[in-house]
mmCIF file of the N, C-alpha and C atoms, coordinates in Angstrom:
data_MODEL
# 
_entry.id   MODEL 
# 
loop_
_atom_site.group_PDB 
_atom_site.id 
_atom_site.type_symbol 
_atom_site.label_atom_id 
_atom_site.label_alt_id 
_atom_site.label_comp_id 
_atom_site.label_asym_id 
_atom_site.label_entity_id 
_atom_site.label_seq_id 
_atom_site.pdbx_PDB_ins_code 
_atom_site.Cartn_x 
_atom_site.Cartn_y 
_atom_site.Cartn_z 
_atom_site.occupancy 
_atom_site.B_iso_or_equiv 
_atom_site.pdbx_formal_charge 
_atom_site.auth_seq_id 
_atom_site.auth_comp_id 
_atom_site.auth_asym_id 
_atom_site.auth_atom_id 
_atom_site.pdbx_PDB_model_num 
ATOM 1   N N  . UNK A 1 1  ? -1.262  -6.399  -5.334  1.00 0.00 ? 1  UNK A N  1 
ATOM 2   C CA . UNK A 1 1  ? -0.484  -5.707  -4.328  1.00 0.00 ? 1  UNK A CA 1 
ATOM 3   C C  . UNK A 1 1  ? -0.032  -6.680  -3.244  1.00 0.00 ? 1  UNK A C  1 
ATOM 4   N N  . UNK A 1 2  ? -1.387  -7.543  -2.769  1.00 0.00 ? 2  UNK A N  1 
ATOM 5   C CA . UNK A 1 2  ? -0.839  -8.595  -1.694  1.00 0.00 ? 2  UNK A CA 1 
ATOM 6   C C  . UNK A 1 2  ? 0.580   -9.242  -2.438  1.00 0.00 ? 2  UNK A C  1 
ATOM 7   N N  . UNK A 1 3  ? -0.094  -10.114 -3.434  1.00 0.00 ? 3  UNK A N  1 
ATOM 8   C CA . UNK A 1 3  ? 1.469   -11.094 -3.423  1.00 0.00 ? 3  UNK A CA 1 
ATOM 9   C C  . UNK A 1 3  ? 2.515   -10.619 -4.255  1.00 0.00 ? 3  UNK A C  1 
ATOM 10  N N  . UNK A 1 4  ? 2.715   -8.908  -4.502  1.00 0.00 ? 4  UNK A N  1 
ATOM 11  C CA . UNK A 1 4  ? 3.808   -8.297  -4.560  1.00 0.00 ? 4  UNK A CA 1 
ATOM 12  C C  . UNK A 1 4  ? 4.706   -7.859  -3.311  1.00 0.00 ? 4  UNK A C  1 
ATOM 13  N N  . UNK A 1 5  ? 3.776   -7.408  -2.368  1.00 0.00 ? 5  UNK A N  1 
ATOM 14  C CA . UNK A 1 5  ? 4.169   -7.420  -0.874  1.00 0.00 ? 5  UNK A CA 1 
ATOM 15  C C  . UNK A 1 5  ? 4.994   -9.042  -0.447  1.00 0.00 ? 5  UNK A C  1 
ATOM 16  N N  . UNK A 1 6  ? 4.212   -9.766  -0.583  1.00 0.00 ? 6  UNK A N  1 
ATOM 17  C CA . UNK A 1 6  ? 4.692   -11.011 0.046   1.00 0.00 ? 6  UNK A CA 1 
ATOM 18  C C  . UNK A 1 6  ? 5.787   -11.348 -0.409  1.00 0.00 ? 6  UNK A C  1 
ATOM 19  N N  . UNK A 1 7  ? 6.375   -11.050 -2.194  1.00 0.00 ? 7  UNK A N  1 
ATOM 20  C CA . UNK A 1 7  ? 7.766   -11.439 -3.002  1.00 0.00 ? 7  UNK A CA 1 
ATOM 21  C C  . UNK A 1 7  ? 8.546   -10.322 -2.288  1.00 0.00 ? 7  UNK A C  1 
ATOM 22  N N  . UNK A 1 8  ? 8.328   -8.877  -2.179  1.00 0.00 ? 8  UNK A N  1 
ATOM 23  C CA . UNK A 1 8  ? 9.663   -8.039  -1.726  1.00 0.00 ? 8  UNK A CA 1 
ATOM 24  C C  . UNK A 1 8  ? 9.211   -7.469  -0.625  1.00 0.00 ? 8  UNK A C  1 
ATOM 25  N N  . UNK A 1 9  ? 8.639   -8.244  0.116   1.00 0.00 ? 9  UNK A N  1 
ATOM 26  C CA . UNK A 1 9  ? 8.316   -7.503  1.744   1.00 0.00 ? 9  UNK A CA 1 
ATOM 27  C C  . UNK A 1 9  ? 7.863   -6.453  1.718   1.00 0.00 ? 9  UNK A C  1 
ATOM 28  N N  . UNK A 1 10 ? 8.439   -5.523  1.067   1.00 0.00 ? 10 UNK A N  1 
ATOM 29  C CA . UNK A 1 10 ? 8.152   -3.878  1.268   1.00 0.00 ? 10 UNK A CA 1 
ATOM 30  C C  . UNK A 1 10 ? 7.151   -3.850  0.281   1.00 0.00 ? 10 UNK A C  1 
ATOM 31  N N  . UNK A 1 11 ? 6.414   -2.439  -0.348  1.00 0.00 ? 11 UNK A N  1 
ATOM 32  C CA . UNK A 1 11 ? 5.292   -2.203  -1.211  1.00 0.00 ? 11 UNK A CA 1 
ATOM 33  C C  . UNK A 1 11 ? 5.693   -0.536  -1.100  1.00 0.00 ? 11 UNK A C  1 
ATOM 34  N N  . UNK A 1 12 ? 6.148   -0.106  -2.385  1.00 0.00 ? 12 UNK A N  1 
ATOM 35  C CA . UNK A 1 12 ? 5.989   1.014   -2.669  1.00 0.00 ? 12 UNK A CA 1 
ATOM 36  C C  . UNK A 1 12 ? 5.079   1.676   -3.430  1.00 0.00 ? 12 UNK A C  1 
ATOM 37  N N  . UNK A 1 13 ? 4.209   2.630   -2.800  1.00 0.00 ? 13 UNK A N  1 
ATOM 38  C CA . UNK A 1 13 ? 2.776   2.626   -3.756  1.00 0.00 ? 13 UNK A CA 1 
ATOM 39  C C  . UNK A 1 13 ? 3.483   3.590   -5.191  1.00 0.00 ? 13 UNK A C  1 
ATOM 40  N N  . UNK A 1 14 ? 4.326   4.347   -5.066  1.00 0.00 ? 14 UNK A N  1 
ATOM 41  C CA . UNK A 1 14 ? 4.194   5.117   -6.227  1.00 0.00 ? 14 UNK A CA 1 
ATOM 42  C C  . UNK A 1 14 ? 5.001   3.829   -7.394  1.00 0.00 ? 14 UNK A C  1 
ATOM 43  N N  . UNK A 1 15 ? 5.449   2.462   -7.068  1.00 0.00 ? 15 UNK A N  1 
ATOM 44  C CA . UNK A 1 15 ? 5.965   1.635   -7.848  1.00 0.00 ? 15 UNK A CA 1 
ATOM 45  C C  . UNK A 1 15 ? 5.147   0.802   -8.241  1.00 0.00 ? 15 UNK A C  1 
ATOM 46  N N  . UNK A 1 16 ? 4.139   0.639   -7.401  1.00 0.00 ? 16 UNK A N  1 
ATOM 47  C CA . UNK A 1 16 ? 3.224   -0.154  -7.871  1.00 0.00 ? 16 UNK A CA 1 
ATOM 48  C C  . UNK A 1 16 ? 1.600   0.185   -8.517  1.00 0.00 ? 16 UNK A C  1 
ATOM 49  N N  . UNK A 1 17 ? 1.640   1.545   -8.274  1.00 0.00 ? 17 UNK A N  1 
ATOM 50  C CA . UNK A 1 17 ? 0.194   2.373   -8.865  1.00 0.00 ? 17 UNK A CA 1 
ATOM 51  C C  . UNK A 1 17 ? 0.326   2.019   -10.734 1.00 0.00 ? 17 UNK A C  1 
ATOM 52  N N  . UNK A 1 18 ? 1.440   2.320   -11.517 1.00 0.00 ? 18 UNK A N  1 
ATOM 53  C CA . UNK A 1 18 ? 1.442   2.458   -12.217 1.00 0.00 ? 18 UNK A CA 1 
ATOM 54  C C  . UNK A 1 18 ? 1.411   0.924   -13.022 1.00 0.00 ? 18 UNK A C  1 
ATOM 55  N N  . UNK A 1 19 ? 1.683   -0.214  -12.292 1.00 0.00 ? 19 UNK A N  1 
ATOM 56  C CA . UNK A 1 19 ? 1.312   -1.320  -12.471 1.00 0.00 ? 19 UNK A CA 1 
ATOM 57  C C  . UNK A 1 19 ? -0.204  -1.951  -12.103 1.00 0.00 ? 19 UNK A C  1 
ATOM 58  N N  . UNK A 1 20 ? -0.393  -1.319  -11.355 1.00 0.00 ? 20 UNK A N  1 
ATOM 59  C CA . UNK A 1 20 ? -2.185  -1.577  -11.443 1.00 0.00 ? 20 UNK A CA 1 
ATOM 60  C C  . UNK A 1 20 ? -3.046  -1.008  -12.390 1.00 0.00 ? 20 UNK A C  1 
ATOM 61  N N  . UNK A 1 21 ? -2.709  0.724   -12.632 1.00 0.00 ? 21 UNK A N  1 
ATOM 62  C CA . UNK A 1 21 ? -3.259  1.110   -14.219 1.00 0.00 ? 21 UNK A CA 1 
ATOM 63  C C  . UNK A 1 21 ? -3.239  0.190   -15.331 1.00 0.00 ? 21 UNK A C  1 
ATOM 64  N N  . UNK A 1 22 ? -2.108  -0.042  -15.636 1.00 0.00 ? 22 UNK A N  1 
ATOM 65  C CA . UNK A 1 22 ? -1.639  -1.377  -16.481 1.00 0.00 ? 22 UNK A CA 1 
ATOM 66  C C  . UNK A 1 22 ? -2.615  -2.395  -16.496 1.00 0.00 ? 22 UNK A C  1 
ATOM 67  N N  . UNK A 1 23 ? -2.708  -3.174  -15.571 1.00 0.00 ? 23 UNK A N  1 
ATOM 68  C CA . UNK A 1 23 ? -3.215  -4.155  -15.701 1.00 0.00 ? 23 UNK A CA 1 
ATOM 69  C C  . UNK A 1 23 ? -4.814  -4.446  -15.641 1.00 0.00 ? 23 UNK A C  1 
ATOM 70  N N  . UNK A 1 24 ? -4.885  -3.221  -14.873 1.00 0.00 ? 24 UNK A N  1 
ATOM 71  C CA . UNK A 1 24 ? -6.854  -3.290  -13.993 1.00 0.00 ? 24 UNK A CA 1 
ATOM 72  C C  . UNK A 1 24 ? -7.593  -2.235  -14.576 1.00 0.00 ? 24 UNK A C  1 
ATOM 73  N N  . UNK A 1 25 ? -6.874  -1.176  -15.145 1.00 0.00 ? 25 UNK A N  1 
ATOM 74  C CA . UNK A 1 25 ? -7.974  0.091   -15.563 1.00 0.00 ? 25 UNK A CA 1 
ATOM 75  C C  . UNK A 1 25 ? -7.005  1.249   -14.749 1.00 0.00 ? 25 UNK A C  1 
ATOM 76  N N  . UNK A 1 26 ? -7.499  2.299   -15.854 1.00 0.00 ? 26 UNK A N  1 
ATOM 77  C CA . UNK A 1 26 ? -7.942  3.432   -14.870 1.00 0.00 ? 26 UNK A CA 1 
ATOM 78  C C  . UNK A 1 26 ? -8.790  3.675   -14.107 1.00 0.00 ? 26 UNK A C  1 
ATOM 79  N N  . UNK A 1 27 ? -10.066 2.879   -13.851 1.00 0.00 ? 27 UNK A N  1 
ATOM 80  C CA . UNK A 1 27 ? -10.878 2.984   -12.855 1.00 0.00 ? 27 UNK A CA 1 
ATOM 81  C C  . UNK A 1 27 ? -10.191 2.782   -11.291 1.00 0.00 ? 27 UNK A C  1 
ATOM 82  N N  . UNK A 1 28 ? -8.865  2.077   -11.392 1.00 0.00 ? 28 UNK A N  1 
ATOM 83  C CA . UNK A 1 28 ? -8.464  1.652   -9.988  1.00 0.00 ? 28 UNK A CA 1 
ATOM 84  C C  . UNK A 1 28 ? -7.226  2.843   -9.376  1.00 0.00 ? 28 UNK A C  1 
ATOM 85  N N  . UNK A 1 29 ? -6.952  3.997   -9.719  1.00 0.00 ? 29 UNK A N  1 
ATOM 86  C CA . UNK A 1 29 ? -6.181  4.937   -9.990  1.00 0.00 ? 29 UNK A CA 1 
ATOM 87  C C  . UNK A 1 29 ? -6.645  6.605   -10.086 1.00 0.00 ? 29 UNK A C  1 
ATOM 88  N N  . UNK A 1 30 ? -6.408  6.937   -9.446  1.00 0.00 ? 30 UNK A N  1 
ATOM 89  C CA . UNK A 1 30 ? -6.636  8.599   -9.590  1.00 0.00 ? 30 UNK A CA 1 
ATOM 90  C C  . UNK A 1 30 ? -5.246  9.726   -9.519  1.00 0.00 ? 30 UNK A C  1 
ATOM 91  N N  . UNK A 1 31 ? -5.462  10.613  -9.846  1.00 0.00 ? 31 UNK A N  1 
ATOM 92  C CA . UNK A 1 31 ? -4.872  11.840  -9.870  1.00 0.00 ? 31 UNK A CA 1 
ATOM 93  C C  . UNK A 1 31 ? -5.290  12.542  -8.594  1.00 0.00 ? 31 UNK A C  1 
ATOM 94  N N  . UNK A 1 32 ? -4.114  12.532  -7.594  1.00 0.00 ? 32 UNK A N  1 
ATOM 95  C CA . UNK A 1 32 ? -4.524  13.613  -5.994  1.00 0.00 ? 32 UNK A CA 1 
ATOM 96  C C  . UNK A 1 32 ? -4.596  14.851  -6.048  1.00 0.00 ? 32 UNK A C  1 
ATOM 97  N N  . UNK A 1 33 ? -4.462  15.236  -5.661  1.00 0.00 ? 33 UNK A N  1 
ATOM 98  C CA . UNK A 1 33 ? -4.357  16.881  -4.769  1.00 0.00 ? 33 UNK A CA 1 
ATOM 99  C C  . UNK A 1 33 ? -2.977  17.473  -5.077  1.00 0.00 ? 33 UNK A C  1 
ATOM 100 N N  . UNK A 1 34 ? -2.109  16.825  -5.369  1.00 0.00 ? 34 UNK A N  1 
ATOM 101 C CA . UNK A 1 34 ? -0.558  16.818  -5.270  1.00 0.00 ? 34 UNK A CA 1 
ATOM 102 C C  . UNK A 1 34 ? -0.109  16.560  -7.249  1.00 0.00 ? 34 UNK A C  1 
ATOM 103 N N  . UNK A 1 35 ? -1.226  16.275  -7.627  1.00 0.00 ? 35 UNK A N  1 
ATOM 104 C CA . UNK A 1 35 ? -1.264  16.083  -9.119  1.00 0.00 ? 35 UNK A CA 1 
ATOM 105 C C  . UNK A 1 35 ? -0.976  14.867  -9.413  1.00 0.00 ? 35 UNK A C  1 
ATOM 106 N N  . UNK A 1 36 ? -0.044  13.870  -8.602  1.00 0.00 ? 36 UNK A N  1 
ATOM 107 C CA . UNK A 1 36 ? 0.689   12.117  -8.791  1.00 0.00 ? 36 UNK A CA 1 
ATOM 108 C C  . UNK A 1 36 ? -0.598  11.009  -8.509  1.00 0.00 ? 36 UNK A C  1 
ATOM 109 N N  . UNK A 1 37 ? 0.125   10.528  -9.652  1.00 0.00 ? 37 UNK A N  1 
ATOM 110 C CA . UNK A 1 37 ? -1.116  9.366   -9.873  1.00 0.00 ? 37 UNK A CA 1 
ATOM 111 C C  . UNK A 1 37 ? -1.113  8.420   -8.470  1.00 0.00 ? 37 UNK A C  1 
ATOM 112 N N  . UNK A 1 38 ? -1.914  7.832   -7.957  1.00 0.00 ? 38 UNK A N  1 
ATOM 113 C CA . UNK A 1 38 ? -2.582  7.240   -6.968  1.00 0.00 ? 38 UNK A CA 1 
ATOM 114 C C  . UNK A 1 38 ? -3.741  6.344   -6.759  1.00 0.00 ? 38 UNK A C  1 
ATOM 115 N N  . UNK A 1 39 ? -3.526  5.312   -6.032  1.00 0.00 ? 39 UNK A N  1 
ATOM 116 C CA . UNK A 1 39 ? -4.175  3.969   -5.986  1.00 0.00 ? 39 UNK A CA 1 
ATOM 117 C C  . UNK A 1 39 ? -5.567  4.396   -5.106  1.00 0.00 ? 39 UNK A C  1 
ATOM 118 N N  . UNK A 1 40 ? -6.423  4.000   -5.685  1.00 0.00 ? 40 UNK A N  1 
ATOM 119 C CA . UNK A 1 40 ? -7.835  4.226   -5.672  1.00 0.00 ? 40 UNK A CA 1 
ATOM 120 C C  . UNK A 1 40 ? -8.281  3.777   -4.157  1.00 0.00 ? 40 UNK A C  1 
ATOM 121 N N  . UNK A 1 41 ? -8.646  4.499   -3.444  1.00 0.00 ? 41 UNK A N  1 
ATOM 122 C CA . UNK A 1 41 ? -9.441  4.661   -2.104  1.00 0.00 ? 41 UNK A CA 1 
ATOM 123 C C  . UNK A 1 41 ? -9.781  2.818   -1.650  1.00 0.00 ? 41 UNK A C  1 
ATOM 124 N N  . UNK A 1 42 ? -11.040 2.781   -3.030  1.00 0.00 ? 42 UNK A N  1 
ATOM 125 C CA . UNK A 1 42 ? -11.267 1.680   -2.703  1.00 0.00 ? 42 UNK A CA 1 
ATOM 126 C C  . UNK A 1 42 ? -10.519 0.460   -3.120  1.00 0.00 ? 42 UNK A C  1 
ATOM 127 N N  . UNK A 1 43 ? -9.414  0.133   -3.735  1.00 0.00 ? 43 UNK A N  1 
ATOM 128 C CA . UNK A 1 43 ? -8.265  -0.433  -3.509  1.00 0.00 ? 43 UNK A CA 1 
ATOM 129 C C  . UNK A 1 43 ? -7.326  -0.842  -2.388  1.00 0.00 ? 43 UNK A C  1 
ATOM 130 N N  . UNK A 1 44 ? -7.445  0.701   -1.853  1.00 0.00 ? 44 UNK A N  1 
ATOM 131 C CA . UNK A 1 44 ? -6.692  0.689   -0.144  1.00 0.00 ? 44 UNK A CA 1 
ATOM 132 C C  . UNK A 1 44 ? -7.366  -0.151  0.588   1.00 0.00 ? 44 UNK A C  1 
ATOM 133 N N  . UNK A 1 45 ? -8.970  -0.168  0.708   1.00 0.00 ? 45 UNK A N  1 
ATOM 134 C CA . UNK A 1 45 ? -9.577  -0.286  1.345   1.00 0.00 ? 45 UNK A CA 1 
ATOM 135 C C  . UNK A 1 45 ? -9.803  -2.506  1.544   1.00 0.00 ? 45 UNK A C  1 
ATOM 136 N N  . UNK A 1 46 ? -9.483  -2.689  0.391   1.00 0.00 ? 46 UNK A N  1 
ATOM 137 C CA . UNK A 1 46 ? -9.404  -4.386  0.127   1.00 0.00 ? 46 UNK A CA 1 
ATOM 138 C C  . UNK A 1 46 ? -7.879  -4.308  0.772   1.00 0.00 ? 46 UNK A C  1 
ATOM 139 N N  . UNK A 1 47 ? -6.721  -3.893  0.353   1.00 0.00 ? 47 UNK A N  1 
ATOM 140 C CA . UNK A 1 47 ? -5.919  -4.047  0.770   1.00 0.00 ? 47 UNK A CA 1 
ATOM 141 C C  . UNK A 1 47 ? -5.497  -4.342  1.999   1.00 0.00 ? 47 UNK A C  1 
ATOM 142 N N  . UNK A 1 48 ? -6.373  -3.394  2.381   1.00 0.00 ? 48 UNK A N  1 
ATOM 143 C CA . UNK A 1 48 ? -6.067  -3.359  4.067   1.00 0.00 ? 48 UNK A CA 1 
ATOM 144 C C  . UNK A 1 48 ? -6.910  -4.631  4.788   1.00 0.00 ? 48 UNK A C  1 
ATOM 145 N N  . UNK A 1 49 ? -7.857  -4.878  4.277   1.00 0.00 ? 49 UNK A N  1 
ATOM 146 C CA . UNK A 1 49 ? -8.783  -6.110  4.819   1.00 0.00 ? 49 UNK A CA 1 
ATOM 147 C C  . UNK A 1 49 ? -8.186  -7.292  4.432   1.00 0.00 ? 49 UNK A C  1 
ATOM 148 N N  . UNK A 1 50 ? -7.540  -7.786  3.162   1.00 0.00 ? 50 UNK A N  1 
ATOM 149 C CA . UNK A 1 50 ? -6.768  -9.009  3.281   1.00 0.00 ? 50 UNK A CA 1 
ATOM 150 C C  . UNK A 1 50 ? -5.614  -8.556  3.644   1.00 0.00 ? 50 UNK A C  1 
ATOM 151 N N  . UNK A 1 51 ? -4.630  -7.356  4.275   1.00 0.00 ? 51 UNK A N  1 
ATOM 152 C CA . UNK A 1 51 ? -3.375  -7.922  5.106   1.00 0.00 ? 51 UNK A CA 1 
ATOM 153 C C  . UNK A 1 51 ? -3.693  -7.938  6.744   1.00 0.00 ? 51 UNK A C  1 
ATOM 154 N N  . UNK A 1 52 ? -4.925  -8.107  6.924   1.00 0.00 ? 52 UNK A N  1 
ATOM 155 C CA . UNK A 1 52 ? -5.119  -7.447  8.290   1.00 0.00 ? 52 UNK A CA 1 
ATOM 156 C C  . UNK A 1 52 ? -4.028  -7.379  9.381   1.00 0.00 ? 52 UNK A C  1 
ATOM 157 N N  . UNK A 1 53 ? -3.683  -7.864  10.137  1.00 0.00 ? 53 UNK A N  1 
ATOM 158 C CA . UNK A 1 53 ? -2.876  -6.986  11.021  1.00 0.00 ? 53 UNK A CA 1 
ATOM 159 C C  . UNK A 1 53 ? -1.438  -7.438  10.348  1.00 0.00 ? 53 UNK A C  1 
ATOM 160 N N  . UNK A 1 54 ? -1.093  -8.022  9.763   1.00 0.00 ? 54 UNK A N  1 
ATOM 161 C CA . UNK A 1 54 ? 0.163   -8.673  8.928   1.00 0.00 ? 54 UNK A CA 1 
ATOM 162 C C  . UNK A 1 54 ? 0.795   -7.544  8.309   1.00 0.00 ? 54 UNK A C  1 
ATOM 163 N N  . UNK A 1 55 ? 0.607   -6.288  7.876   1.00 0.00 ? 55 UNK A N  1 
ATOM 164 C CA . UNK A 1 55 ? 0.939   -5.358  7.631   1.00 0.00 ? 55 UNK A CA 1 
ATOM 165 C C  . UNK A 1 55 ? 0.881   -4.079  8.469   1.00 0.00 ? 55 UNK A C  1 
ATOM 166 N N  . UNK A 1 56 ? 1.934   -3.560  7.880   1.00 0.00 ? 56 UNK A N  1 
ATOM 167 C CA . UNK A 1 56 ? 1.746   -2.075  8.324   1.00 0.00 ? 56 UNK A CA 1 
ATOM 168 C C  . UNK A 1 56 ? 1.860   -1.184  7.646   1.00 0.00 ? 56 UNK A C  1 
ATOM 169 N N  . UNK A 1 57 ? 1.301   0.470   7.925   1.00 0.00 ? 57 UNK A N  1 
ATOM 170 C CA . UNK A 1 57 ? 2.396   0.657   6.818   1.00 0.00 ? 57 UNK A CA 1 
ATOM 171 C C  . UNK A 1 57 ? 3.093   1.969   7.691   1.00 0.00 ? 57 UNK A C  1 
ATOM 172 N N  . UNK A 1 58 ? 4.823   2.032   6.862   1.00 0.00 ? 58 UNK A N  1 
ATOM 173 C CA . UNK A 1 58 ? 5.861   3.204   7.653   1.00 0.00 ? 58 UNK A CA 1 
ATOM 174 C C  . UNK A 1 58 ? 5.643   4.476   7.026   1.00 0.00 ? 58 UNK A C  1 
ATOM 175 N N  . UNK A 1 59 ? 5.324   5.074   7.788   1.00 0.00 ? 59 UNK A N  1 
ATOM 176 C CA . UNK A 1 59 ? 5.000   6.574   7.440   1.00 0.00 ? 59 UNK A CA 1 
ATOM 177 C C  . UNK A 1 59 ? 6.665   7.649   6.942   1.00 0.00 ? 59 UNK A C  1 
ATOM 178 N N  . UNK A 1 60 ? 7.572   6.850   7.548   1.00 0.00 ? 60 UNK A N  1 
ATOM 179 C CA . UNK A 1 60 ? 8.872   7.505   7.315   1.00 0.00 ? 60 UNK A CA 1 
ATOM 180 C C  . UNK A 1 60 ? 9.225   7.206   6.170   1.00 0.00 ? 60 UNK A C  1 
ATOM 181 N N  . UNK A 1 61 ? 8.982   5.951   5.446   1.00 0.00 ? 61 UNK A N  1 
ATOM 182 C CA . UNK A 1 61 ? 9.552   5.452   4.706   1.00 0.00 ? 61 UNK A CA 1 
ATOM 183 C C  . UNK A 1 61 ? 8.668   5.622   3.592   1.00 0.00 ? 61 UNK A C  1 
ATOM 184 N N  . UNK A 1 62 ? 6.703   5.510   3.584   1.00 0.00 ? 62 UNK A N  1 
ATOM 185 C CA . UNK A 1 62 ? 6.565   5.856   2.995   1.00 0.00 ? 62 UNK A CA 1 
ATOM 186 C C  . UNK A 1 62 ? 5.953   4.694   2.256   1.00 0.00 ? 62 UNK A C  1 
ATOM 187 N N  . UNK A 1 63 ? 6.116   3.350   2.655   1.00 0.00 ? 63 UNK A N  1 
ATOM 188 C CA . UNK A 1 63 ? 5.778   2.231   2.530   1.00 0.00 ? 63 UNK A CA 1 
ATOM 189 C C  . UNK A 1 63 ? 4.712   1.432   3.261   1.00 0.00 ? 63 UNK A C  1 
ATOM 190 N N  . UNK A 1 64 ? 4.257   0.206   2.780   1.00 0.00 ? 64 UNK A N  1 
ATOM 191 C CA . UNK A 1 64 ? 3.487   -0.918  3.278   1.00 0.00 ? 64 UNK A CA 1 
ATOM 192 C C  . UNK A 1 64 ? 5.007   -2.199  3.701   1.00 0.00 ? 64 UNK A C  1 
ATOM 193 N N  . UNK A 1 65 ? 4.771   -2.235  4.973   1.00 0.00 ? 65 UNK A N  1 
ATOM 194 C CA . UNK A 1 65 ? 6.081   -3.264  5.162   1.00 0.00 ? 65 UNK A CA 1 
ATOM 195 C C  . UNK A 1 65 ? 5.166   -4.556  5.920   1.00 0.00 ? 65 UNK A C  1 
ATOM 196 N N  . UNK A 1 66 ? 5.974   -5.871  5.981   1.00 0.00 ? 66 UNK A N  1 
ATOM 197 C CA . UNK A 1 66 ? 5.302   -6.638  7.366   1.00 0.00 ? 66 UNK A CA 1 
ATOM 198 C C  . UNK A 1 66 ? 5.468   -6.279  8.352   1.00 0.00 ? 66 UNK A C  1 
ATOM 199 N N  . UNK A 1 67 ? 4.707   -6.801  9.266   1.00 0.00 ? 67 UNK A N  1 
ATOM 200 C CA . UNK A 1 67 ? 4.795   -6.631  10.694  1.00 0.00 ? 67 UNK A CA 1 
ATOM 201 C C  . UNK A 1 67 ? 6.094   -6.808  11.234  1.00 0.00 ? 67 UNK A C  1 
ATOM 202 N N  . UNK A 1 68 ? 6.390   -6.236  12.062  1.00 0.00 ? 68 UNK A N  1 
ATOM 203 C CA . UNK A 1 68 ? 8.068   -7.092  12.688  1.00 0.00 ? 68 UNK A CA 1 
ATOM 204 C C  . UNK A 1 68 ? 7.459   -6.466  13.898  1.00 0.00 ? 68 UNK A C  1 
ATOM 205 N N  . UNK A 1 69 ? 8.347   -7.666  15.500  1.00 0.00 ? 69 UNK A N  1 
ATOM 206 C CA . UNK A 1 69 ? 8.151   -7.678  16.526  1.00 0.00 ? 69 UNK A CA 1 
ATOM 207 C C  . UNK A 1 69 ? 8.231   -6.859  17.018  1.00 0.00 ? 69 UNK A C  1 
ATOM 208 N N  . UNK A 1 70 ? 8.823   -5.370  16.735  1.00 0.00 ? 70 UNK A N  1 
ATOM 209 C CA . UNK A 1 70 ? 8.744   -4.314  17.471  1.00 0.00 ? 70 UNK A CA 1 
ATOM 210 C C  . UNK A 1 70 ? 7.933   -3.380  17.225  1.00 0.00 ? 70 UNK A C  1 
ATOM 211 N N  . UNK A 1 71 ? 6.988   -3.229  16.326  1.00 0.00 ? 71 UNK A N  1 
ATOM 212 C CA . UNK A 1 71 ? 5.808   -2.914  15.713  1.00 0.00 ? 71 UNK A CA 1 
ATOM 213 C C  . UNK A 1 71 ? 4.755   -2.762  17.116  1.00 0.00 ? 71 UNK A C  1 
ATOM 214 N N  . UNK A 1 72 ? 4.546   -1.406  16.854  1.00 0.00 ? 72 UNK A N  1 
ATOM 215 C CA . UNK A 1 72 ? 3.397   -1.274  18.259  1.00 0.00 ? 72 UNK A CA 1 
ATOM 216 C C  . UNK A 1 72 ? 1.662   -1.849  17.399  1.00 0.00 ? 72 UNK A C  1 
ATOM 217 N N  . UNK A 1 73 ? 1.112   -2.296  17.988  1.00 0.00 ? 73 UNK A N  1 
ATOM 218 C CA . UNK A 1 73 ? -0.440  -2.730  17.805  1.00 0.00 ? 73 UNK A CA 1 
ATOM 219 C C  . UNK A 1 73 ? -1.167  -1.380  16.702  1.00 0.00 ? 73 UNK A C  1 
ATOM 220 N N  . UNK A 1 74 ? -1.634  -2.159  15.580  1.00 0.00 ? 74 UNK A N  1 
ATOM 221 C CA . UNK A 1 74 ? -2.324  -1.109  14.625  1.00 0.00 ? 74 UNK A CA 1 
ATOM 222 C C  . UNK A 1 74 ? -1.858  -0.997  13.358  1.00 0.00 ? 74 UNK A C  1 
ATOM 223 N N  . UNK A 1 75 ? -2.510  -0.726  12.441  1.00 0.00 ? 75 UNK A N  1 
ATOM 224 C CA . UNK A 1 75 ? -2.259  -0.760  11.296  1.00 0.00 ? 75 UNK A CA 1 
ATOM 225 C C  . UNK A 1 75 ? -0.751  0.346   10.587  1.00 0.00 ? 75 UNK A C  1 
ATOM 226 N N  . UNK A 1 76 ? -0.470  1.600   11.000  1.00 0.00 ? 76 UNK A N  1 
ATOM 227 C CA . UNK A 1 76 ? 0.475   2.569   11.621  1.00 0.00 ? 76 UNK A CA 1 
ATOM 228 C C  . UNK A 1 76 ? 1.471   2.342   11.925  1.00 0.00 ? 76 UNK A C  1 
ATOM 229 N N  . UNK A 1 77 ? 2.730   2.465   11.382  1.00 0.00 ? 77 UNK A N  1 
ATOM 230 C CA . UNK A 1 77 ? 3.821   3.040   12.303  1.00 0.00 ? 77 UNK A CA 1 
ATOM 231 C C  . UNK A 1 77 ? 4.289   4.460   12.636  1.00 0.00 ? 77 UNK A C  1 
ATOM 232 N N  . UNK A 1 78 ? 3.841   4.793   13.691  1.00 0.00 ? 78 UNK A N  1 
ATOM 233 C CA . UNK A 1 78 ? 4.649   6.442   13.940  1.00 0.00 ? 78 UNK A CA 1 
ATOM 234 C C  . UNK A 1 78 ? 5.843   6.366   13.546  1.00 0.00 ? 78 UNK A C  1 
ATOM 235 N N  . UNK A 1 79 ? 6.318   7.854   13.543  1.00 0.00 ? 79 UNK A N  1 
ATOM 236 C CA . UNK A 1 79 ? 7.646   7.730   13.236  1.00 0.00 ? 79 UNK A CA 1 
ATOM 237 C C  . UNK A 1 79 ? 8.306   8.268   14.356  1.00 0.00 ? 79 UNK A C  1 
# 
């Protein structure tokens, strides 16, 4: 996920879930609440510890983007 982020800046999870099944297991992947497949808790959870504040992610958009200078402090962007 990191150095897919780093090639296209952005990170779309529903584009990239189905490439981690692929490659890592179904152990790294679940089925939500919403029925759509989804990147495993503890996945998020590395994720978020190697982009530490270098990322964010946009809630509008729906994405993991980089930081840019107008980015308020926190992992979050409101919308």
């Amino acid at each position: 996920m990191f150095a897919e982020l780093n090639r296209k800046q952005r990170l779309y999870p529903e584009a990239v879930v189905l490439d981690i099944r692929s490659e890592f297991g179904e152990e790294f992947v679940y089925t939500n609440e919403n029925g759509n497949l989804a990147i495993d808790r503890q996945v998020l959870k590395g994720f978020r510890a190697i982009t530490g504040d270098d990322v964010v992610w946009d809630r509008t958009e729906f994405m993991w983007r980089k930081r840019e200078s107008h980015d308020e402090p926190g992992k979050r962007m409101v919308d």
